[in-house]
Chimera marker file (.cmm) of the C-alpha trace (Angstrom):
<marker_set name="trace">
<marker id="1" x="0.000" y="0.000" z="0.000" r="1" g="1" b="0" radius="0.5"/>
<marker id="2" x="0.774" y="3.518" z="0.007" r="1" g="1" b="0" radius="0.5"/>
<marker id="3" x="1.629" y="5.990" z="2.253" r="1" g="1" b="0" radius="0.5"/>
<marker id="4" x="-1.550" y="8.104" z="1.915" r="1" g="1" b="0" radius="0.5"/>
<marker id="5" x="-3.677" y="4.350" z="1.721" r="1" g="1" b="0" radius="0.5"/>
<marker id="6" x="-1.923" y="3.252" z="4.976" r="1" g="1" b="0" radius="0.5"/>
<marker id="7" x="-2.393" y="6.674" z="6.936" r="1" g="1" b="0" radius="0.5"/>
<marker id="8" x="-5.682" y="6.988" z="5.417" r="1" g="1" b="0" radius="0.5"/>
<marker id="9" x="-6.767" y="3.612" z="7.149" r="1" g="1" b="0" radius="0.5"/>
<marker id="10" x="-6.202" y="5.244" z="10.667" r="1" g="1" b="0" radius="0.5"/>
<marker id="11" x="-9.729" y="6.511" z="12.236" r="1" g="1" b="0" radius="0.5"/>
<marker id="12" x="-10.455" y="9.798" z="12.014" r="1" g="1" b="0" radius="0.5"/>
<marker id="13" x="-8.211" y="10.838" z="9.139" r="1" g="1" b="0" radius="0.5"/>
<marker id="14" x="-10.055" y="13.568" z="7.149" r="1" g="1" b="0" radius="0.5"/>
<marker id="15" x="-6.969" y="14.803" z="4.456" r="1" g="1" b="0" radius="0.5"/>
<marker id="16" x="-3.842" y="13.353" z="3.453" r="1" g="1" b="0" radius="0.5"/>
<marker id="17" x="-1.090" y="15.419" z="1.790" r="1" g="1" b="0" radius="0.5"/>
<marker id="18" x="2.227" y="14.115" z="0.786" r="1" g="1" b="0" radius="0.5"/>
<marker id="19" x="4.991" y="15.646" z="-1.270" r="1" g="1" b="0" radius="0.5"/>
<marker id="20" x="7.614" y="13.190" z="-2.656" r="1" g="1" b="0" radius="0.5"/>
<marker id="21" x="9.944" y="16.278" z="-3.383" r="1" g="1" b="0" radius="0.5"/>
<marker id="22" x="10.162" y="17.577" z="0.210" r="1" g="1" b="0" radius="0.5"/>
<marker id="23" x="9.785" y="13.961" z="2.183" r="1" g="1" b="0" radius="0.5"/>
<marker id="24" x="7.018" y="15.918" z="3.733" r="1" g="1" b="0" radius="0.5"/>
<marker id="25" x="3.494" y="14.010" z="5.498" r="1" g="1" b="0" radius="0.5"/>
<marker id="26" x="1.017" y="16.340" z="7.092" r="1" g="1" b="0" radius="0.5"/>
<marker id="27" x="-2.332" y="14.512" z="8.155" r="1" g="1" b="0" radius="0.5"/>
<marker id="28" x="-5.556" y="15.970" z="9.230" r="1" g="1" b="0" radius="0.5"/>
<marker id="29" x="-7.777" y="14.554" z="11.097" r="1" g="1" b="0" radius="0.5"/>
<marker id="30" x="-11.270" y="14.978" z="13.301" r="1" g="1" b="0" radius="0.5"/>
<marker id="31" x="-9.389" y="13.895" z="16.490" r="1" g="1" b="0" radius="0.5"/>
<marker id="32" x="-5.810" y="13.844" z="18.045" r="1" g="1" b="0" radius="0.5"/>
<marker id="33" x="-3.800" y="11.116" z="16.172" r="1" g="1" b="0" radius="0.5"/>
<marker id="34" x="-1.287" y="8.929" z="17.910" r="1" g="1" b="0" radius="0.5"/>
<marker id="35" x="2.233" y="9.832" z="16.746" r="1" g="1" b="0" radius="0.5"/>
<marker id="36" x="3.229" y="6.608" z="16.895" r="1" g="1" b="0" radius="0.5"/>
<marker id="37" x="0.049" y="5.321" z="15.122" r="1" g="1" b="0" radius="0.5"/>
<marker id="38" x="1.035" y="7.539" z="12.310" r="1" g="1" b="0" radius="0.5"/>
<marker id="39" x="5.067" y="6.338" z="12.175" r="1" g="1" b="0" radius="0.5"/>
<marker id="40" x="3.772" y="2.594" z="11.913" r="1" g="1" b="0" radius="0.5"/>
<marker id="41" x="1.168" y="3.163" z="9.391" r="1" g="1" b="0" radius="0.5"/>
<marker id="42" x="4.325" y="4.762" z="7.475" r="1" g="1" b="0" radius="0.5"/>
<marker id="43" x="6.383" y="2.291" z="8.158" r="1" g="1" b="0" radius="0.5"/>
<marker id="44" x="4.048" y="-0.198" z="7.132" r="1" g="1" b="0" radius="0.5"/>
<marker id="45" x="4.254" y="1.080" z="3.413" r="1" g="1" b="0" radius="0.5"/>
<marker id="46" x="7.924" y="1.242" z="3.178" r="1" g="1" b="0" radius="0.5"/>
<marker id="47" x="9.213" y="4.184" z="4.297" r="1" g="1" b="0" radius="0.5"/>
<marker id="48" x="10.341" y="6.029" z="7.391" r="1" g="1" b="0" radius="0.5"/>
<marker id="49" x="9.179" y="8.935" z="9.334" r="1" g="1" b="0" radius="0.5"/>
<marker id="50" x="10.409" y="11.318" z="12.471" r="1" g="1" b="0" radius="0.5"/>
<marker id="51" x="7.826" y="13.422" z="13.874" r="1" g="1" b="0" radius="0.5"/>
<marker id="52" x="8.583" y="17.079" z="13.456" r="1" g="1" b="0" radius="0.5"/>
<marker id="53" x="5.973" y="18.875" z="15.182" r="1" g="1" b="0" radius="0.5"/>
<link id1="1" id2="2" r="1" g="1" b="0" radius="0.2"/>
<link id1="2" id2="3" r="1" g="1" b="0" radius="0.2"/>
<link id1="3" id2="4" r="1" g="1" b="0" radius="0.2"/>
<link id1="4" id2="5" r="1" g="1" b="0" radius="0.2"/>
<link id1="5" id2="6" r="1" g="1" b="0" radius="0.2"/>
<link id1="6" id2="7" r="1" g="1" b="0" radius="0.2"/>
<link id1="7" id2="8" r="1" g="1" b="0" radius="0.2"/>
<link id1="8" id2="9" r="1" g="1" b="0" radius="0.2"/>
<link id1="9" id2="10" r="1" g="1" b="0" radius="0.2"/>
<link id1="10" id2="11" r="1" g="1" b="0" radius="0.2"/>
<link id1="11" id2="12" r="1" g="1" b="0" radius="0.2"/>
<link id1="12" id2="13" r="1" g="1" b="0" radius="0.2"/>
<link id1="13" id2="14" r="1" g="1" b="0" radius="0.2"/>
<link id1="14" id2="15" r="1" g="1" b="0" radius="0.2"/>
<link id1="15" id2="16" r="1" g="1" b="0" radius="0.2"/>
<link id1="16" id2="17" r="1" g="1" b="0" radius="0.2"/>
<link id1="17" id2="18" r="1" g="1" b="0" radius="0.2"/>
<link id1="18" id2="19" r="1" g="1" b="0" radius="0.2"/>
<link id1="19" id2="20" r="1" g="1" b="0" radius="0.2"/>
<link id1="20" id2="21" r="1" g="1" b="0" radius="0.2"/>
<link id1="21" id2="22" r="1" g="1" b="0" radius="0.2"/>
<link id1="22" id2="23" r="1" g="1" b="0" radius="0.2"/>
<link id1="23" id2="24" r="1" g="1" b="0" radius="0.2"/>
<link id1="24" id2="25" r="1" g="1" b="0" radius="0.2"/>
<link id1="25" id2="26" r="1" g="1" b="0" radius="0.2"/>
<link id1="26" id2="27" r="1" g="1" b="0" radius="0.2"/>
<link id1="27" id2="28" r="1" g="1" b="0" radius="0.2"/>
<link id1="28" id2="29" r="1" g="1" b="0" radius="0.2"/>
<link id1="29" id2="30" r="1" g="1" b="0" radius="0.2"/>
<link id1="30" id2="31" r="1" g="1" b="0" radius="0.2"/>
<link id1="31" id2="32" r="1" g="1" b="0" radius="0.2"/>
<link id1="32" id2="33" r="1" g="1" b="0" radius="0.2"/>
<link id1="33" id2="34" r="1" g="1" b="0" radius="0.2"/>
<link id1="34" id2="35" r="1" g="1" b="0" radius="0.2"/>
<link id1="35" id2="36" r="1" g="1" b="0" radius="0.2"/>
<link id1="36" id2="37" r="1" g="1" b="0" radius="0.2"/>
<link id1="37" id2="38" r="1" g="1" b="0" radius="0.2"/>
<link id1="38" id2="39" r="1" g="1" b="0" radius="0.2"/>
<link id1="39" id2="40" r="1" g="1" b="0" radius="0.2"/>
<link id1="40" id2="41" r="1" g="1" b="0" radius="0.2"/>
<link id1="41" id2="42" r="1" g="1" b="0" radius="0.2"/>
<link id1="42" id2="43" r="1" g="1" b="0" radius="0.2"/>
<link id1="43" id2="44" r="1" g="1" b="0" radius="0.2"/>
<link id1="44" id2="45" r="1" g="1" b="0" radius="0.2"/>
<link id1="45" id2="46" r="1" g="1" b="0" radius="0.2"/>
<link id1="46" id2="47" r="1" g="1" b="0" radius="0.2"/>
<link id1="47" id2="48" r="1" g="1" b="0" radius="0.2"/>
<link id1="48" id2="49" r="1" g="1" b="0" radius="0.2"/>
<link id1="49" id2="50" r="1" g="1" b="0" radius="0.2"/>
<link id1="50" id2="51" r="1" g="1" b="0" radius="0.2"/>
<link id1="51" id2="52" r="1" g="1" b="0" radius="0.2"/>
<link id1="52" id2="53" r="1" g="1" b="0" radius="0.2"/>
</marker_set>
């Protein structure tokens, strides 16, 4: 899967934007997220994450 399908799985999740030029994931969603619910869920399609805010 990708990045945006595996994110997009997490409850809540209401936008997905990803830029492959920058590296950059910002998520928006109806409730506080998990960090580390996000970092998995990136993980899980292949790539790594750090949280920066």
């Amino acid at each position: 899967m990708s990045v945006r399908e595996e994110v997009g799985e997490l409850s809540g999740v209401t936008d997905i934007q990803v830029s492959a030029q920058t590296g950059r994931l910002v998520v928006t969603s109806e409730e506080p997220l998990d960090d580390a619910q996000v970092l998995t869920a990136v993980e899980d399609a292949g790539y790594s994450a750090v949280k920066t805010r």
